[in-house]
DSSP file (Angstrom, degrees, kcal/mol; ACC not computed):
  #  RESIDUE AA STRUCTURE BP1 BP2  ACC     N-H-->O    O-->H-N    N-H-->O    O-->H-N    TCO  KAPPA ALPHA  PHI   PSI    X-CA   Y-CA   Z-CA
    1    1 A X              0   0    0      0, 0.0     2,-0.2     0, 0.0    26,-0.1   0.000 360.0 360.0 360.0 124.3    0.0    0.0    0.0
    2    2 A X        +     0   0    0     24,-0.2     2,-0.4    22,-0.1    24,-0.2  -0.553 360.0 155.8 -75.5 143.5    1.7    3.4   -1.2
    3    3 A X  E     -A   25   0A   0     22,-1.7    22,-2.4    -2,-0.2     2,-0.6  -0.937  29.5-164.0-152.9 145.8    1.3    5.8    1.8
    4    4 A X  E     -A   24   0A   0    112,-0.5     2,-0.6    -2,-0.4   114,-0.4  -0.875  12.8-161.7-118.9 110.8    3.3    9.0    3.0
    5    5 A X  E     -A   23   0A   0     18,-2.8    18,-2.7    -2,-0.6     2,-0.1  -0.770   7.4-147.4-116.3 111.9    2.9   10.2    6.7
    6    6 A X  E     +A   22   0A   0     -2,-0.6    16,-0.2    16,-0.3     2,-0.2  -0.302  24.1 165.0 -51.0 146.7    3.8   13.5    7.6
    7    7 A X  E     +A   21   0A   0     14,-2.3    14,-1.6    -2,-0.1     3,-0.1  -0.850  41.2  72.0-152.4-162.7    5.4   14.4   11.4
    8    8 A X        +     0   0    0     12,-0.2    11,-0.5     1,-0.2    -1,-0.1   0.403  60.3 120.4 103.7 -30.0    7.0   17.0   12.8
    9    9 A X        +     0   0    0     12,-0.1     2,-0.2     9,-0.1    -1,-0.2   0.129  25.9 124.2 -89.8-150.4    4.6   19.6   13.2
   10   10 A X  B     -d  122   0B   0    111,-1.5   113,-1.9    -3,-0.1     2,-0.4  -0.946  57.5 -49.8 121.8-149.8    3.5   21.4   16.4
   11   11 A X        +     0   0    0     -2,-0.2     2,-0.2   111,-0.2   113,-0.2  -0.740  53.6 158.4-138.3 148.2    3.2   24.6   18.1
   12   12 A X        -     0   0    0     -2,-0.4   113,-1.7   111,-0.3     3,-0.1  -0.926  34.2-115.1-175.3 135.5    5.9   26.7   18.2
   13   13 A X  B >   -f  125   0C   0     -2,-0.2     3,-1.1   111,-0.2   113,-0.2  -0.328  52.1 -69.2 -83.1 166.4    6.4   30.9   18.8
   14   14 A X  T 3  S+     0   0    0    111,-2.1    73,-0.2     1,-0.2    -1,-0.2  -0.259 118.1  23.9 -46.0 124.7    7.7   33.3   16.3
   15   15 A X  T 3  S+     0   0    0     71,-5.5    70,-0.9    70,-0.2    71,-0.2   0.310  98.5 104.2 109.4 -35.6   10.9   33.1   15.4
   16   16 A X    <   -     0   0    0     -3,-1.1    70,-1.2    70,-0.4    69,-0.7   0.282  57.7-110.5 -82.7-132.8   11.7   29.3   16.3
   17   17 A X  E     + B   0  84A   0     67,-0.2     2,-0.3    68,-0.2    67,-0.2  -0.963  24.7 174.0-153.3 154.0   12.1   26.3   14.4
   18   18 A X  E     - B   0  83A   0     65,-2.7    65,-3.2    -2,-0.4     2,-0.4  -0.986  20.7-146.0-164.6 156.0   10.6   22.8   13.5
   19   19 A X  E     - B   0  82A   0    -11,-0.5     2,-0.4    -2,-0.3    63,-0.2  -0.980  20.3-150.6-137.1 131.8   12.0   20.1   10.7
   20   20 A X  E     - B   0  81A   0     61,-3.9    61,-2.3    -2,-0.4     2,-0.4  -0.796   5.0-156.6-114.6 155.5    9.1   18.0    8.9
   21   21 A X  E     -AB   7  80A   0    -14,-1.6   -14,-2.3    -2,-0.4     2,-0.5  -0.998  10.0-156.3-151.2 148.3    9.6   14.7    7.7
   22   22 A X  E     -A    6   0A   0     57,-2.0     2,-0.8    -2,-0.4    57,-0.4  -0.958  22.3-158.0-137.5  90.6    7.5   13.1    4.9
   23   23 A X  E     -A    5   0A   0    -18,-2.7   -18,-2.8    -2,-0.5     2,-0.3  -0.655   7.5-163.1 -85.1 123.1    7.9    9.1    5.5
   24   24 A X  E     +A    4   0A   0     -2,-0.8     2,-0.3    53,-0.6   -20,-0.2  -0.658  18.7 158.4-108.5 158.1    7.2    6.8    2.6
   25   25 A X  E     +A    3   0A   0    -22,-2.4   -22,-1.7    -2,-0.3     3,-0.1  -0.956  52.4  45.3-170.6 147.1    6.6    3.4    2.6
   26   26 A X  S    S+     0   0    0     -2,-0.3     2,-0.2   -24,-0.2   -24,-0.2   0.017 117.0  34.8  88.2  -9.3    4.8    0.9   -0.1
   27   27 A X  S    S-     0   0    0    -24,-0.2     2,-0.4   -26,-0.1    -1,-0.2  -0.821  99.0 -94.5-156.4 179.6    6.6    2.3   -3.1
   28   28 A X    >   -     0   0    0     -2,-0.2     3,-0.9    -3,-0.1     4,-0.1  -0.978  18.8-147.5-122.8 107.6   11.2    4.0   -3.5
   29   29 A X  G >  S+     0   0    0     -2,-0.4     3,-2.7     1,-0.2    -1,-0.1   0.726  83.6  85.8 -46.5 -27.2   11.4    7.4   -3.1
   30   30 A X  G 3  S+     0   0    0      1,-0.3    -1,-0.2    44,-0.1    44,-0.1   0.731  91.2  51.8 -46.2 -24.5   14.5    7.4   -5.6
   31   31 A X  G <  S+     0   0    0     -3,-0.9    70,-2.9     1,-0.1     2,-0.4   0.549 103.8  67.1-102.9 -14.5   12.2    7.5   -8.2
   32   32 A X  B <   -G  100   0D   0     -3,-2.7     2,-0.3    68,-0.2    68,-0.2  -0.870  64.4-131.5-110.2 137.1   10.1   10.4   -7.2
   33   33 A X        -     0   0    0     66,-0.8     2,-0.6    -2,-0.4    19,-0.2  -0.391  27.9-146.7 -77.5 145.7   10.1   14.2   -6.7
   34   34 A X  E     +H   51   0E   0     17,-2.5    17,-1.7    -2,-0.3     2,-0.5  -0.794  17.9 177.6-108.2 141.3    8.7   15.6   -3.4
   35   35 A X  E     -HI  50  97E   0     62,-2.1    62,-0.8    -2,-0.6     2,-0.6  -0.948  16.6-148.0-135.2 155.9    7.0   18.6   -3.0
   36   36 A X  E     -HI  49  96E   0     13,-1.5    13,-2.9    -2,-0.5    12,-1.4  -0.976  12.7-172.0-133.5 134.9    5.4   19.9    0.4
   37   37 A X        -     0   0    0     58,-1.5    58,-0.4    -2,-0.6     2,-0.3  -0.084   4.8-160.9 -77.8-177.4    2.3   22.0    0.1
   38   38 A X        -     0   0    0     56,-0.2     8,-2.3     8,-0.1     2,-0.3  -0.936   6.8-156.9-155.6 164.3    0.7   23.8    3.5
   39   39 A X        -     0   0    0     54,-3.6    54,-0.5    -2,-0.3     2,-0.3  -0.791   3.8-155.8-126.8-178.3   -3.1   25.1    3.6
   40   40 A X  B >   -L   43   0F   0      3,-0.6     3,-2.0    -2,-0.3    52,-0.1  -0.902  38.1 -79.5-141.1 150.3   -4.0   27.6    5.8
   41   41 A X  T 3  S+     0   0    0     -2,-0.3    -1,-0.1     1,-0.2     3,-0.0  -0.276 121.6  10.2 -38.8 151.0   -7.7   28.1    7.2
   42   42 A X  T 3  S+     0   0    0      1,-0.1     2,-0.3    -3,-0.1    -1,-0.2   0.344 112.6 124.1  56.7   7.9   -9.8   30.0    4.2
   43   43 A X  B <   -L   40   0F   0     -3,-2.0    -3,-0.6     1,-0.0    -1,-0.1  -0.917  67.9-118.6-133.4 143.5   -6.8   29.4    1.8
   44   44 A X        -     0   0    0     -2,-0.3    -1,-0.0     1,-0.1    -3,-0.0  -0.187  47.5-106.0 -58.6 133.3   -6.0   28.0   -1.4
   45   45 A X        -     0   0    0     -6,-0.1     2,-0.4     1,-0.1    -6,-0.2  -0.251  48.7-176.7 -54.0 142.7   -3.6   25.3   -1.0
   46   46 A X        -     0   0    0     -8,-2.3     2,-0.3    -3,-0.1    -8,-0.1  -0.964  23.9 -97.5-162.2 152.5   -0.3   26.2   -2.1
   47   47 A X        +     0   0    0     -2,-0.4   -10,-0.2    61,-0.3     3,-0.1  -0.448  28.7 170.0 -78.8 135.8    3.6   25.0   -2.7
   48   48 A X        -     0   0    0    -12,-1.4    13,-1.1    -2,-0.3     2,-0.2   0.647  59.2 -16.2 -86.8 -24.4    5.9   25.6   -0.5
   49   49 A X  E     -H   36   0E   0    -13,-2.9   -13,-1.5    11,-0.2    -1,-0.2  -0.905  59.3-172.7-159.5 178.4    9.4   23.7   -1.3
   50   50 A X  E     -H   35   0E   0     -2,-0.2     9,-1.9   -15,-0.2     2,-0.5  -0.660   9.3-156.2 161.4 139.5   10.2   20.7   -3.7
   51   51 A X  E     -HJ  34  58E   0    -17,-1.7   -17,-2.5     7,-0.3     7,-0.2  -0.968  19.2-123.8-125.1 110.1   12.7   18.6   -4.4
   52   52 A X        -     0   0    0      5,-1.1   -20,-0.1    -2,-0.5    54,-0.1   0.309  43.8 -98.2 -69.1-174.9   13.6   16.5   -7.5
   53   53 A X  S    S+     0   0    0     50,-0.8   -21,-0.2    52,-0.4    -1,-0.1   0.959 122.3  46.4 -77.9 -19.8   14.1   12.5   -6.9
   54   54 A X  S    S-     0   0    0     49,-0.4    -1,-0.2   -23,-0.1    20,-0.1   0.777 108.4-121.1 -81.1 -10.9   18.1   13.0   -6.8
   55   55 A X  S    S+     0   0    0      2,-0.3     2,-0.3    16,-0.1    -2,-0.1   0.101  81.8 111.7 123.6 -41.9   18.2   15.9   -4.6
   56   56 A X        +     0   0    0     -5,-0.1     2,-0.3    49,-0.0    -3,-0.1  -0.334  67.5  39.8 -86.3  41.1   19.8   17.8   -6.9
   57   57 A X        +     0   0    0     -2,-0.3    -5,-1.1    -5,-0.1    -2,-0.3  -0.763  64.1 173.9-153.8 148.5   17.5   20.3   -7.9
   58   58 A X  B     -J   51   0E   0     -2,-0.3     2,-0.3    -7,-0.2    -7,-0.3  -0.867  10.3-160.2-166.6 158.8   15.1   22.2   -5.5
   59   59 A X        -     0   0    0     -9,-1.9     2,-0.5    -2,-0.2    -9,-0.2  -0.857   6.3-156.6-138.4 130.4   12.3   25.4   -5.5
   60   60 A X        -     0   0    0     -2,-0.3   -11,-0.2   -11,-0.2     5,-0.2  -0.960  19.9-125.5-144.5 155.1   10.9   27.4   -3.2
   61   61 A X    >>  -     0   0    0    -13,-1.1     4,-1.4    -2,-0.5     3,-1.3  -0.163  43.5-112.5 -64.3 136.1    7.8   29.5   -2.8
   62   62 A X  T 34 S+     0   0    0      1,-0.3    -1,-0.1     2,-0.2   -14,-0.0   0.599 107.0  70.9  35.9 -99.6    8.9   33.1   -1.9
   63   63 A X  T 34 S+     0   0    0      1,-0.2    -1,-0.3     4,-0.0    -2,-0.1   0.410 107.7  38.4 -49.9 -18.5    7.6   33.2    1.5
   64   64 A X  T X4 S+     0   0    0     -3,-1.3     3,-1.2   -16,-0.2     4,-0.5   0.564  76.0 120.2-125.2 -54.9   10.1   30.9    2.4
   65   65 A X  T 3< S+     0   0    0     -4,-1.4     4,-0.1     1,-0.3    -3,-0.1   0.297  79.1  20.8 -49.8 153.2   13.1   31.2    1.1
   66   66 A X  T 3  S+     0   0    0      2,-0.3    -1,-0.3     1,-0.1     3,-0.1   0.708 125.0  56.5  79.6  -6.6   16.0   31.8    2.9
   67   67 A X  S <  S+     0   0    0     -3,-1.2    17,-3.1     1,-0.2     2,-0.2   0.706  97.9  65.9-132.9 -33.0   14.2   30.4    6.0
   68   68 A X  E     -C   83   0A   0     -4,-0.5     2,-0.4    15,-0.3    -2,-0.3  -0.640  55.2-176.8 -89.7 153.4   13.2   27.2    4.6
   69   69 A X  E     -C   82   0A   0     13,-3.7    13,-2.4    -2,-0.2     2,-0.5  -0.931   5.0-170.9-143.2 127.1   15.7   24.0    3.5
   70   70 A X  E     +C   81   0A   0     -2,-0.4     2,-0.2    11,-0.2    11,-0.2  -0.877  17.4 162.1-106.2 158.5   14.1   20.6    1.9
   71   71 A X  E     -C   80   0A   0      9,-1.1     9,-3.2    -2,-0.5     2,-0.2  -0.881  25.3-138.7-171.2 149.4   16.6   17.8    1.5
   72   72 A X  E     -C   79   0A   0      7,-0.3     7,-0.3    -2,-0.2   -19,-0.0  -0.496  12.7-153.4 -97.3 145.6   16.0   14.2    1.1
   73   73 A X  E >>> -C   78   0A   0      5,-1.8     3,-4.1    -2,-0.2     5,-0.7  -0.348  15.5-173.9-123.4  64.2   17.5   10.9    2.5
   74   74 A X  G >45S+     0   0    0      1,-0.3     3,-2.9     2,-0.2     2,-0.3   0.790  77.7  58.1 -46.3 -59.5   16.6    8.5   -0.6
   75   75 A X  G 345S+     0   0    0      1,-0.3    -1,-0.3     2,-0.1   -47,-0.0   0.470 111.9  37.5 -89.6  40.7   18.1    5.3    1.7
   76   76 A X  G <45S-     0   0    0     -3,-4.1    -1,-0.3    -2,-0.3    -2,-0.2   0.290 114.1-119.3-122.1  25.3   15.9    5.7    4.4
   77   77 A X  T <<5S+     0   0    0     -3,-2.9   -53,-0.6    -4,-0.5    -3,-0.2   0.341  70.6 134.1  76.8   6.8   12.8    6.8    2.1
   78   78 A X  E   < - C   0  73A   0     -5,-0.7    -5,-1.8    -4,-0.3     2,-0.4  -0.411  39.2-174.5 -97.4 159.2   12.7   10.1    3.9
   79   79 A X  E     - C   0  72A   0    -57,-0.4   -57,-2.0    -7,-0.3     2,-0.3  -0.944  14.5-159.7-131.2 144.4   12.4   14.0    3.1
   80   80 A X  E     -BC  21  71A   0     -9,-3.2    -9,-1.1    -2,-0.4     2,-0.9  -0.931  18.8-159.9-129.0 141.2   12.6   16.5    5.1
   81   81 A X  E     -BC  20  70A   0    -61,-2.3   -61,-3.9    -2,-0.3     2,-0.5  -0.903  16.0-165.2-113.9 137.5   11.6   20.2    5.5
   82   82 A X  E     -BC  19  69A   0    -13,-2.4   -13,-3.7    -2,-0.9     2,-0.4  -0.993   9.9-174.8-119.4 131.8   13.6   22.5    8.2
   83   83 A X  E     +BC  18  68A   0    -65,-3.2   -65,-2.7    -2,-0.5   -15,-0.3  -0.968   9.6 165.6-129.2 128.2   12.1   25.3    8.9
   84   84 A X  E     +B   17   0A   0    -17,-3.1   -67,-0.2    -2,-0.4     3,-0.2  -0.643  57.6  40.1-135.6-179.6   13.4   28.2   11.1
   85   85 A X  S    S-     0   0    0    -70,-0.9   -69,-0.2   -69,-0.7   -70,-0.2   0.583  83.2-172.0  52.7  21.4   12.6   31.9   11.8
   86   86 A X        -     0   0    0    -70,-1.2   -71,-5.5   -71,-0.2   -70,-0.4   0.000   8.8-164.0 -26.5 128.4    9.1   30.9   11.6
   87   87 A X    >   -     0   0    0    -73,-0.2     3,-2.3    -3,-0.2    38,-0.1  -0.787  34.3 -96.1-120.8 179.1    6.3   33.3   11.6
   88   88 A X  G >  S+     0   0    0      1,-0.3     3,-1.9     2,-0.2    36,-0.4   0.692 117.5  57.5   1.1 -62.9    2.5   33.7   12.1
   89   89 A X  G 3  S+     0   0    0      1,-0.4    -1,-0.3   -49,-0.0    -3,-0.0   0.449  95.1  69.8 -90.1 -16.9    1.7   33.6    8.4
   90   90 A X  G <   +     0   0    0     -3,-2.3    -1,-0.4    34,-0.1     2,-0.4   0.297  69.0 118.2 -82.7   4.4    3.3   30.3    8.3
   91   91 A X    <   +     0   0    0     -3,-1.9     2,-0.2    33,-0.2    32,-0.2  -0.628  37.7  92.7 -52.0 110.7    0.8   28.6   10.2
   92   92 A X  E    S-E  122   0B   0     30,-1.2    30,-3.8    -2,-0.4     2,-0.3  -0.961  75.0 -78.1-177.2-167.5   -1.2   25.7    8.3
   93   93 A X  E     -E  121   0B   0    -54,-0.5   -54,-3.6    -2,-0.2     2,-0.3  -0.736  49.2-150.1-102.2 177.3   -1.0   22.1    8.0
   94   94 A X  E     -E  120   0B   0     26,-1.9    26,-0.7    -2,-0.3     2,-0.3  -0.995  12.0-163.4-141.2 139.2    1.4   21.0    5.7
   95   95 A X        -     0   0    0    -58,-0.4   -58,-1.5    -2,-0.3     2,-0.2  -0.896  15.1-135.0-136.0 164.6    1.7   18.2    3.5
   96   96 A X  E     -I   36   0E   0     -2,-0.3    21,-1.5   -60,-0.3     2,-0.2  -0.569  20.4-179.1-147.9 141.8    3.9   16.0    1.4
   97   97 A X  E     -IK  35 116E   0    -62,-0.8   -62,-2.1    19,-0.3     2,-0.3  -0.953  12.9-140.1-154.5 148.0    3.1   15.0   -1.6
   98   98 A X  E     - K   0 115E   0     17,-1.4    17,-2.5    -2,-0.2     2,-0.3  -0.920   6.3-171.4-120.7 148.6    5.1   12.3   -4.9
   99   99 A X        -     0   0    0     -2,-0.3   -66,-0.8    14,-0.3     2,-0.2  -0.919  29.9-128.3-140.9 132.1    5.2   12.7   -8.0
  100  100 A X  B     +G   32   0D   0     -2,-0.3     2,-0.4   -68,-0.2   -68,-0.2  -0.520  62.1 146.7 -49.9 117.9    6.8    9.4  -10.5
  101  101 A X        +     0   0    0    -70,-2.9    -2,-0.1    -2,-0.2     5,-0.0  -0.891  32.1 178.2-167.5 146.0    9.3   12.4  -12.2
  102  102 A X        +     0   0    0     -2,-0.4    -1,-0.1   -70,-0.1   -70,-0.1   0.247  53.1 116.7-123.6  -6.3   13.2   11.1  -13.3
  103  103 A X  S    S-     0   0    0      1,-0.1   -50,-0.8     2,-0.1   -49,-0.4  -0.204  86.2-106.9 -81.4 178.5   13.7   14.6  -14.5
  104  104 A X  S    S+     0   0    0    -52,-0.1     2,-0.2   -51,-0.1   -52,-0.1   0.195  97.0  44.5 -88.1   9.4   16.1   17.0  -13.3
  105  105 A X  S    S-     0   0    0    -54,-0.1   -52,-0.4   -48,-0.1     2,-0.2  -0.717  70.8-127.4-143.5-179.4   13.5   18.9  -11.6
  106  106 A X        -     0   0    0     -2,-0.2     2,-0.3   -56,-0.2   -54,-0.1  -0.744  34.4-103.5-133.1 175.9   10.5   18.7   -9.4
  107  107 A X        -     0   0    0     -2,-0.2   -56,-0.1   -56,-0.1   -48,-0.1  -0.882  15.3-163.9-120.7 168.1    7.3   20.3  -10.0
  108  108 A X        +     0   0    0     -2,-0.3     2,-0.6   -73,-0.1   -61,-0.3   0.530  65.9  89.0-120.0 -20.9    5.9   23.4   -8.2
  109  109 A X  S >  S-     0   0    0      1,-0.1     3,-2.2   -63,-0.1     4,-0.3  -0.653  73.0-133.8-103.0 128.1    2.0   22.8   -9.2
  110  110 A X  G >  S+     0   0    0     -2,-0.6     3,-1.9     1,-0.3    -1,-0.1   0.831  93.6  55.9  -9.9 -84.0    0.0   21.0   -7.2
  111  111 A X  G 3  S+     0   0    0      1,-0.3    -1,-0.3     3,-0.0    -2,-0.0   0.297  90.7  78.7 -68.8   8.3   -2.2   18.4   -9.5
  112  112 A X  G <  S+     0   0    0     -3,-2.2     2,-0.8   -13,-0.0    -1,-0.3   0.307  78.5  93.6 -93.6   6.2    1.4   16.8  -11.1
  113  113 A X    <   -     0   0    0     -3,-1.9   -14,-0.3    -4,-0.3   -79,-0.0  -0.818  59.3-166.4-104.5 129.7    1.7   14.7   -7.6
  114  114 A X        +     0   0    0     -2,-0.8     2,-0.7     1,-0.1   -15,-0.2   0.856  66.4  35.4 -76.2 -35.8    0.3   11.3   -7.5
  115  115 A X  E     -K   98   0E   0    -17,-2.5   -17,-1.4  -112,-0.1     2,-0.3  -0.868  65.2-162.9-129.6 154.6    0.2   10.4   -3.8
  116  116 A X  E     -K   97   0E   0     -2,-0.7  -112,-0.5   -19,-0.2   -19,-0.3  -0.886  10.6-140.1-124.9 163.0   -0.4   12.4   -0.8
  117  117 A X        -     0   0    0    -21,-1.5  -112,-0.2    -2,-0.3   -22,-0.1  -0.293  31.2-101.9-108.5-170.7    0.1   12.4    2.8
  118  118 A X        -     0   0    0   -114,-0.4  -113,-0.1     1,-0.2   -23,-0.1   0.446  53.6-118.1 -63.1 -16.0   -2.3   13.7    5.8
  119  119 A X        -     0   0    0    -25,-0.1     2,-0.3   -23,-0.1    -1,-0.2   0.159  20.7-135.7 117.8 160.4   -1.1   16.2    6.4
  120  120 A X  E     - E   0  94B   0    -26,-0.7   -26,-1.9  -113,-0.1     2,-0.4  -0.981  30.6-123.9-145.4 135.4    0.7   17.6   10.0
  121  121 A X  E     - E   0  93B   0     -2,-0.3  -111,-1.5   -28,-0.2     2,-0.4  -0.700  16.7-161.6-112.6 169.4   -0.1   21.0   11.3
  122  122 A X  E     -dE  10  92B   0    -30,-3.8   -30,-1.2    -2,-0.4     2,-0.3  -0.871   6.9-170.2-120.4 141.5    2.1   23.4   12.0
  123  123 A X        -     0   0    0   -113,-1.9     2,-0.4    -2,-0.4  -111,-0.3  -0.966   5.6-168.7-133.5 136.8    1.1   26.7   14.4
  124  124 A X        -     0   0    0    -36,-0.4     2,-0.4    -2,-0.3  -111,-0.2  -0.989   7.1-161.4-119.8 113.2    3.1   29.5   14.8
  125  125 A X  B      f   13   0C   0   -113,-1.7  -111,-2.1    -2,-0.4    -2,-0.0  -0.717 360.0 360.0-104.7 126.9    1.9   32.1   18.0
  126  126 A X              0   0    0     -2,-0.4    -1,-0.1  -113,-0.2  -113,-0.1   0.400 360.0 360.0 -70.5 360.0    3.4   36.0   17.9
């Protein structure tokens, strides 16, 4: 059974830090890009980070950059997001998502990922 389970999240003040981790298990990450999404209450889902299946290439939303770092461990199935200087506005759940992709890149749009996780949420208090 393909599954990915997010962990990681939790409650956490402005300013700190938390590392999310995207476990896969039924199917070899090697072969897939990861991308993590977040929602927020009343908002369109939207990408935050992504990572192609070697590692070597990866994108991130904006809002993030510079604050956020994905990186991968293909032989324990894992990916991971660190995230520091969190703020407010970074509050949502957040989720993991595979995409089948051999290219040298990941994708940034939502509907190109085939499996998804539940999602883990993340609160950030001012």
């Amino acid at each position: 059974q393909v599954q990915l389970v997010e962990s990681g999240g939790g409650l956490v003040q402005a300013g700190g830090s938390l590392r999310l981790s995207c476990a896969a298990s039924g199917f070899t990450l090697n072969y897939y890009a990861i991308g993590w999404f977040r929602q927020a209450p009343g908002k369109e889902r939207e990408g935050v980070s992504c990572i192609s299946s070697s590692g070597g290439s990866t994108n991130y939303a904006d809002s993030v950059k510079g604050r956020f770092t994905i990186s991968r461990d293909n032989a324990k199935n894992l990916v991971y997001l660190q995230m520091n200087s969190l703020k407010p506005e970074d509050t949502a759940v957040y989720y993991c998502a595979a995409e089948a992709r051999l290219l040298a890149d990941c994708a940034t749009t939502a509907h190109e990922y085939d499996y998804w996780g539940q999602g883990t949420q993340v609160t950030v208090s001012s």
